[in-house]
C-alpha positions, 0 to 999 in steps of 0.5 A: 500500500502506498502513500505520498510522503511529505518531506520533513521540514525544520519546523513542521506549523501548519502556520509557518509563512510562505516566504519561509517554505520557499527558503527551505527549498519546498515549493508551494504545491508540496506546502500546500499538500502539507497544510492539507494534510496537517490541517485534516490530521489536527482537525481529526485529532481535536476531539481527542487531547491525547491524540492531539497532544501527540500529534503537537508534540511530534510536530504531526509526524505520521505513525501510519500512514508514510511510506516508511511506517508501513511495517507499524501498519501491517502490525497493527492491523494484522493485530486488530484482526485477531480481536475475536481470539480474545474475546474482544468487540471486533467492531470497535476496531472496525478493521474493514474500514480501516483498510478500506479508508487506507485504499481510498485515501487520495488527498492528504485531507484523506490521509490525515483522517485515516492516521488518526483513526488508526492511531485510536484503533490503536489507543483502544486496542492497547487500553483494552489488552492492558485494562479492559474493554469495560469499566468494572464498577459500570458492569457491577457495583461490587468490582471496585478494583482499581485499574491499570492504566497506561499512559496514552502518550506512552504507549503512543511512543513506545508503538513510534519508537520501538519494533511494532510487532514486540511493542504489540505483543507487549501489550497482551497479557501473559498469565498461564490464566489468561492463556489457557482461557484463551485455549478454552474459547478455542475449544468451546468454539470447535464444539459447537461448530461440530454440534456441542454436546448432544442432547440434555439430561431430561431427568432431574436427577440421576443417581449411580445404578440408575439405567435409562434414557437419561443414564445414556444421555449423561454418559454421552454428554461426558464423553463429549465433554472429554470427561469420559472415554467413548463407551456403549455401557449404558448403566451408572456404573464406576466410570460414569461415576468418576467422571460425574465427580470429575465434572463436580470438581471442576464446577465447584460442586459436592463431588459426591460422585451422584448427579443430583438437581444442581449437578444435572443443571449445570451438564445441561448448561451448553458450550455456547453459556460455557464461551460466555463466561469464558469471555466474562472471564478473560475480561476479569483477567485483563482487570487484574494485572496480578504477579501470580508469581509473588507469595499472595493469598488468593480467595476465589469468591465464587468457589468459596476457596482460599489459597496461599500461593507462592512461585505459582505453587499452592501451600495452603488452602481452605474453604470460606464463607462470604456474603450473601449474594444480596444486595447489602451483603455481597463480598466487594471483589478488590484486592488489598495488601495483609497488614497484621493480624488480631487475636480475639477480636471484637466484632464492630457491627457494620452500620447496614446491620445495626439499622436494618436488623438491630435497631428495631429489636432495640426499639421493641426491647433495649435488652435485646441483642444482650450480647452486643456493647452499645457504644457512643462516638467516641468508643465508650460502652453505654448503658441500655437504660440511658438510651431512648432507642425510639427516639431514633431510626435509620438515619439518626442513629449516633451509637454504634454496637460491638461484639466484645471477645468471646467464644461466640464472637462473630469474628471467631479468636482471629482475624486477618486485617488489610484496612478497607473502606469496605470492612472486609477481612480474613476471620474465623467464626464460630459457625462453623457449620457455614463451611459444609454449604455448597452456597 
């Protein structure tokens, strides 16, 4: 693909004088073509200050569009187009047009708009690799993640001096997660292009010893998965049975070996829900940002797990409790760092919980809730007996309520403290039954 290129001149104003053109040695037709070409570039670049403050600062040198930048450009697109491999909106790079617009560019009004669509084709895939297509907390209130972004004008610079296709390869991201998701789309999408996985399990339930229609169904729905080798027995024998554990385990479900009502509801959930969340998925990966390799603790919400993991190995793992997924008392998904730890703690009740739930037991009965300390604004104990709990509601209560340390205590005999607006912290409970729950 060719494109006219502009001599370079000492001072690059679209407002330099005419006079001073024709001392530099270029004529007016090639004066004129550059002020065309610079006035479409500044023009296509004003409503964007990072694009525009670039092109000022390079004295609106091209990226892409000179005769000398086509290696940049047959990077950058041959990039943009693998934007389905990551799950990524094909659309917002918009590769037809460009080429298109590439193709059709004759004036240099013509070349000055496509170099800055491309320069924002670039921008956004390189935001997008580096800190996400969406913003988390539009997606979901309770991811209040803070997020990596790079400086526009250093990735601007890092495309303009170094190799293109290493500065391109830079930017996507490189954990054994985000790879292997990556190898997982692929898949999904290989199966349902052959068809998916076959037919559903009709039975709401079916157990080992169990012959049928709907045993036949679970076994070919398995094999199809890659969780059982291709078989003609059609009795829930042994086999059948480990793989029904195997599929549990990896769907954080009881791996009791039976495929009970939540076990069949999720087999029955087809490859093209699976991709959906394999997407959902890489793009939570490209929030993160997490050196997986340095000692951290990692609590997976959703499987109810946490893990101390060091050089990418697991030392430690249990199971945990998290908030109801209700709105006031689901677990914020952030991460933090350890501070310190407190022995025999005392539980600070959070204030969505003194209102909605204790308050009015006290305005009923100021002996209820016997185990909690009333306590004023500057951390001292009160009396029940001083309080008019009536006199008050939701939005005027002043006192705050506390559990001291107890063998009952909510907050078990420690807790691990990372200071957050959010009160959230790693602490045992007495309730130990709570870890026994698949939800």
């Amino acid at each position: 693909m060719f494109f006219p290129v502009l001599r370079k001149l000492p001072c690059r104003s679209a407002l330099m004088s005419l006079s001073l053109v024709l001392s530099q040695g270029l004529t007016p037709a090639a004066f004129a073509q550059t002020t065309a070409f610079t006035q479409s570039l500044a023009a296509s670049a004003s409503s964007d200050e990072a694009i525009a403050e670039w092109y000022r600062t390079t004295g609106y040198d091209t990226l892409w569009t000179g005769s000398d930048d086509a290696a940049r450009r047959a990077a950058l697109l041959s990039a943009l187009s693998t934007a389905r491999d990551h799950g990524l909106p094909v659309t917002r790079y918009d590769v037809p047009t460009l080429v298109r617009d590439l193709r059709a560019a004759v004036t240099e009004g013509d070349r000055g708009r496509v170099e800055v669509a491309m320069t924002r084709a670039y921008l956004a895939w390189a935001h997008d690799l580096t800190s996400g297509a969406l913003v988390p907390k539009e997606v979901d209130a309770g991811i209040v993640r803070e997020i990596n972004v790079i400086d526009p004008q250093v990735l601007l610079s890092r495309i303009a001096k170094g190799d293109p296709e290493a500065v391109l390869a830079w930017l996507e991201p490189k954990s054994v997660q985000y790879l292997q998701l990556m190898k997982a789309k692929l898949g999904l999408e290989a199966q349902i292009t052959a068809g998916g996985w076959g037919e559903t399990v009709s039975a709401p339930s079916v157990q080992p010893g169990d012959t049928g229609p709907a045993v036949i169904a679970l076994r070919d729905r398995l094999v199809r998965m890659g969780y059982l080798a291709p078989t003609a027995v059609a009795s829930y024998d042994r086999s059948l049975q480990a793989a029904v554990t195997a599929f549990q385990l990896n769907h954080g479900l009881t791996p009791d070996g039976a495929a009970g009502e939540g076990t069949v509801a999720e087999i029955n959930i087809g490859p093209e829900e699976r991709l959906k969340s394999v997407i959902v998925a890489m793009e939570r990966e490209r929030w993160m940002h997490i050196d997986r390799e340095v000692k951290h603790v990692w609590v997976n919400l959703p499987d109810f797990r946490a893990k101390i993991i060091d050089g990418g190995k697991t030392i430690f793992e249990t199971r945990v409790v998290i908030g109801k997924n209700v709105p006031d008392q689901r677990s914020p998904e952030f991460s933090d760092e350890m501070e310190h730890m407190v022995i025999n703690p005392s539980w600070g009740v959070p204030r969505s919980i003194i209102v909605k739930e204790y308050l009015p037991l006290l305005q009923q009965n100021p002996n209820a809730v016997g185990h909690l300390q009333v306590v004023d604004g500057r951390g001292r104990v009160v009396s029940r007996g001083s309080v008019n709990f009536a006199a008050y509601n939701a939005r005027n209560f002043p006192f705050a309520l506390r559990q001291p340390p107890s063998d009952g205590n909510a907050l078990g005999k420690v807790k691990f403290m990372f200071p957050n607006q959010y009160n959230i912290y790693l602490h045992d409970t007495p309730s130990k039954s709570l870890f026994d729950k698949e939800v």
